[in-house]
C-alpha positions, 0 to 999 in steps of 0.5 A, a space after each residue: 184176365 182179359 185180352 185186352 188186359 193181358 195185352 195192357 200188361 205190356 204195353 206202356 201207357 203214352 201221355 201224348 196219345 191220352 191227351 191226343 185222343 181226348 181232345 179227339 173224343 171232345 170235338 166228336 162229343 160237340 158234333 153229337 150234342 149238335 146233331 151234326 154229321 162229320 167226317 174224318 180227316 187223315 192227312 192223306 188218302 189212296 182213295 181215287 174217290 173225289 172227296 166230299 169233306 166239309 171244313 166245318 164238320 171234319 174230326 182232323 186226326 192226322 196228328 195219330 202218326 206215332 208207333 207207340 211200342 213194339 213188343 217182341 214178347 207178345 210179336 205185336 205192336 201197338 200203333 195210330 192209325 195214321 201211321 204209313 206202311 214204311 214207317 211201321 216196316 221201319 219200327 219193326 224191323 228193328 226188333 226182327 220182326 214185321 206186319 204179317 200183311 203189308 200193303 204194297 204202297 208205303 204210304 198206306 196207313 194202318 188206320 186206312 187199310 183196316 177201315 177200308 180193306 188191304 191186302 196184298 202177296 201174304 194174304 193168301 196165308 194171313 188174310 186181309 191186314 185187318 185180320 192181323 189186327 188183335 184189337 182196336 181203340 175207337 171213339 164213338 159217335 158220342 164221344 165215349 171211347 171203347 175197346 174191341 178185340 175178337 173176344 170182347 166187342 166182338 161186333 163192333 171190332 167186326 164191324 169196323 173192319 172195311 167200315 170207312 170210320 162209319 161206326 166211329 173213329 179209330 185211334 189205336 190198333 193192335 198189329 199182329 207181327 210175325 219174324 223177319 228176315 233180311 230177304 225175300 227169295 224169289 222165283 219167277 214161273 213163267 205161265 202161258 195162260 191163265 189156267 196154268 197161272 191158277 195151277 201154279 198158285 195152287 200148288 204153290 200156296 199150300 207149301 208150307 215154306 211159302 211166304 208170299 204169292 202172286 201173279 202179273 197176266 202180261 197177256 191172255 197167253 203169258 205170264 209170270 206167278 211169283 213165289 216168294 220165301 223169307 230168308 237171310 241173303 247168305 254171305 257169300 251167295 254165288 248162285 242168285 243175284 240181289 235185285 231192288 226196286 227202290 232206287 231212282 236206277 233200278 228196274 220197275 218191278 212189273 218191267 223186271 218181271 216181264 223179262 222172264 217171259 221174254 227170255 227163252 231161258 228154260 232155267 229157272 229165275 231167282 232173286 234175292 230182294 231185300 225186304 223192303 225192296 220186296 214188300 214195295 215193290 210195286 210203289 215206283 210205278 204205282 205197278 204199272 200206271 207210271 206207263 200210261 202217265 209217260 205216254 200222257 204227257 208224250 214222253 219215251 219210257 226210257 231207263 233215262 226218263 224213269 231216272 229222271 222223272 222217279 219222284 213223280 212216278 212214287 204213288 203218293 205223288 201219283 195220288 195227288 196229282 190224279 186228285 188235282 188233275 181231275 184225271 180219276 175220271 179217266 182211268 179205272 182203278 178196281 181190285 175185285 175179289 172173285 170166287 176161284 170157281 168164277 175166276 176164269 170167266 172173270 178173267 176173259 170178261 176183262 180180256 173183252 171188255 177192260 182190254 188193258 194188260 197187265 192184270 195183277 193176280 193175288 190170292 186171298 183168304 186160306 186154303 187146307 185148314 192153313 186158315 186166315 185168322 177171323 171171327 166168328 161171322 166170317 167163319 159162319 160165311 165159309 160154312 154156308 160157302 155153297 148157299 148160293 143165296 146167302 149172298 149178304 154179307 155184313 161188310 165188304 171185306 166178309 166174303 162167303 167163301 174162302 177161296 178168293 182171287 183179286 184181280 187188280 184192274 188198272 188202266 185208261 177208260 175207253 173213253 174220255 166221256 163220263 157217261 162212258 166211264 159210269 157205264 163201265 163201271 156199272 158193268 163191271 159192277 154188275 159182273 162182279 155180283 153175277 159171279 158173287 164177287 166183291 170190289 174193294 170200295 177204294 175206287 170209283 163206285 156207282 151202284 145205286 143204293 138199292 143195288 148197294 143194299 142188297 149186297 151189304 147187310 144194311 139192317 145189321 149194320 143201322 143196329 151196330 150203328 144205333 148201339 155204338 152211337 154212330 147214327 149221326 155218321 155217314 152211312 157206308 154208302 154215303 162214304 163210297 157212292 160216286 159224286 157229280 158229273 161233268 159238265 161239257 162248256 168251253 172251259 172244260 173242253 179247254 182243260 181237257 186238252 192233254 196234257 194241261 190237266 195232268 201237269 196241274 196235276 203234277 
């Protein structure tokens, strides 16, 4: 019996995802017989890419919303992939059990964190969101539907990973689930500099009992590493407080955090969060870009003000309005993978040239044989991690090399000028490969295709995309690439003025 046969043996067949699915698999056909290229379309996006979506040539799925059935048995779940973050927390919990990876934004769907890269606290232990998923259900450029799973389709399920729907369009995934518990516990260590903050995760992920890990670099000199455990709150606990985050009142957790550097206590810092609360943690705020948005529009980041403004620094709002505004040219919003080797030299570049703190850390991938699930050409990377030439990889989640550090790299561009912003960017993309390091392709991307090329393996994945029907599909580049510039009339010049384009936006 298969893997996929196996799995179907649990599962139930829905009827409304079938019919769903084939209407689907029609419309793709007639684009395919037309030769005509087409895009998808979700519903919503964490993108800070402007959209170049036509209305005549889009697939619209965003009715693949419905977790289809968890199964406790197999500790899986069997979902669409336009299902959000806090939707599948919310369907599993009620089994006892949740996604090994959760990204930190509710509103991040299943669908897009496989196809476009996640990760988040857990994935020092779990690896990317992707590598939780068993299999997937994907039509093809042709309409045809097709399984694939580690074992059977290998490559296409390889391929799709961080593929941005350039091999086809996902309709159903397998999610590996793992047991929950009520609460997270967890422990502040304070940090006084960048080297201490990599020891102190060091030892800490590779503790056996640790469950999440991550870091936040208020400055080049002062930080805080979070380590957090799984564990039911005790009844008639007396010695740690429960915090949340999710309430208009509560603390920003980034705000929550920085107290523990400002304290002169020696003693240690615990708290017991409850599990949601913990996982999004950071979605009031967007981390900490709700700071900037207050200082944009002149206002006091006061306890008040973030009462009274909670909606509108939720990240799916901040999404949108940062769309509507215009305003994604103006801000740099990269997460970046960097080599541990490198790290330290990554990590005083941006001291130099990004200048914005706070600059969150989080381990990625495994360490001491407690190995992220992944597949074959992934495993075939870490081997030949020292190669030094073996700089290609098949797509942008398959780094070469199994100990990653991602730096989120979140804050206003230097300047307001366009050109400056391409620049920086450049730069910085330019740093990244220097050190053998990785972006996450959700953000602003400027390499030319040539450099694009270079660092993705273009001629194994145009073979993937002619055996899988895909031609017809954007490439990954034409996904990613950054679109148009900004012409200066008196117009533009006129919106520019702060804050007309943010309340637009809002």
């Amino acid at each position: 019996m298969s893997l996929l046969e196996t799995h179907q043996k649990y599962f139930r067949a829905s009827k409304e995802h079938d019919e769903a699915v084939k209407n689907i698999a029609d419309c793709i056909r007639q684009f395919y017989e037309q030769e005509t290229p087409f895009r998808i379309y979700h519903g919503v996006t964490n993108s800070t890419r402007n959209s170049t979506r036509r209305a005549d040539q889009v697939i619209d799925i965003s009715c693949l919303n419905n977790v289809l059935e968890v199964c406790p048995e197999t500790r899986e779940v069997l979902v669409e992939p336009n299902v959000s973050m806090d939707y599948l927390l919310r369907e599993t919990l009620k089994h006892g059990l949740l996604p090994a990876v959760v990204p930190e934004f509710p509103g991040i769907t299943v669908g897009g964190a496989f196809s476009g890269t996640a990760g988040e606290s857990s994935s020092f232990r779990h690896g990317l969101f992707q590598d939780t998923v068993e299999w997937i259900e994907i039509i093809l450029g042709n309409g045809s539907k097709l399984y694939a799973g580690r074992n059977f389709n290998s490559d296409l399920y390889r391929g799709a990973r961080s593929s941005f729907g350039t091999l086809g369009v996902l309709t159903q995934l397998c999610v590996k689930l793992i047991p929950a518990k009520t609460h997270v516990l967890l422990e502040y260590h304070k940090v006084k500099s960048f080297k201490d903050a990599t020891n102190v995760i060091d030892f800490h992920e590779d503790q056996p009992d640790t469950d999440y890990l991550d870091g936040i670099m208020f400055a080049d000199n002062a930080g805080v590493i979070c380590v957090g455990k799984l564990e039911d709150m005790p009844l008639n606990n007396c010695r740690w407080p429960e915090r949340r985050f999710t309430g208009p009142w509560d603390p920003w957790f980034y705000m929550n955090a920085k107290t523990v550097i400002e304290s002169r206590s020696k003693e240690e810092r615990k708290e017991y969060i409850p599990i949601k609360d913990y996982l999004f943690r950071y979605d009031r705020a967007a981390f900490w870009m709700s700071k900037y948005t207050f200082n944009y529009f002149f206002v006091p980041n006061i306890s008040f003000t973030r009462w009274l403004f909670n909606t509108y620094t939720k990240t799916q709002t901040m999404y949108h309005a940062l769309h509507a505004s215009g305003l994604s040219n103006k801000y740099i919003i990269q997460d970046i993978m960097i080599p541990y080797s490198a790290a330290n030299e990554f990590f005083s570049y941006l001291g130099t040239n990004f200048e914005h703190y706070p600059v969150w850390l989080c381990p990625l991938g495994h360490r001491n044989g407690e190995k992220a699930r992944s597949d074959s050409v992934t495993q075939e990377c870490i081997s030949n991690a020292s190669d030094t030439a073996q700089k290609s990889s098949f797509s942008p989640s398959e780094v070469c090399n199994d100990k990653m550090l991602n730096f989120g790299v979140w804050g206003p561009a230097q300047s307001g000028n366009f050109a400056d912003f391409v620049a920086w960017n450049r730069a910085l993309e330019a740093k990244v490969e220097e050190l053998q390091g990785r972006k996450w392709l959700y953000g602003h991307t400027f390499y030319t295709e040539k450099e694009f090329w270079s660092i993705y393996d273009r001629k194994q994945l145009d073979m993937l995309r002619a055996k899988y029907h895909a031609s017809y599909l954007p490439t990954l580049y034409d996904k990613v690439k950054g679109h148009g510039t900004v012409t200066s009339t008196w117009f533009s010049q006129l919106w520019n003025i702060r804050p007309l384009p943010g309340l637009y936006g809002w």
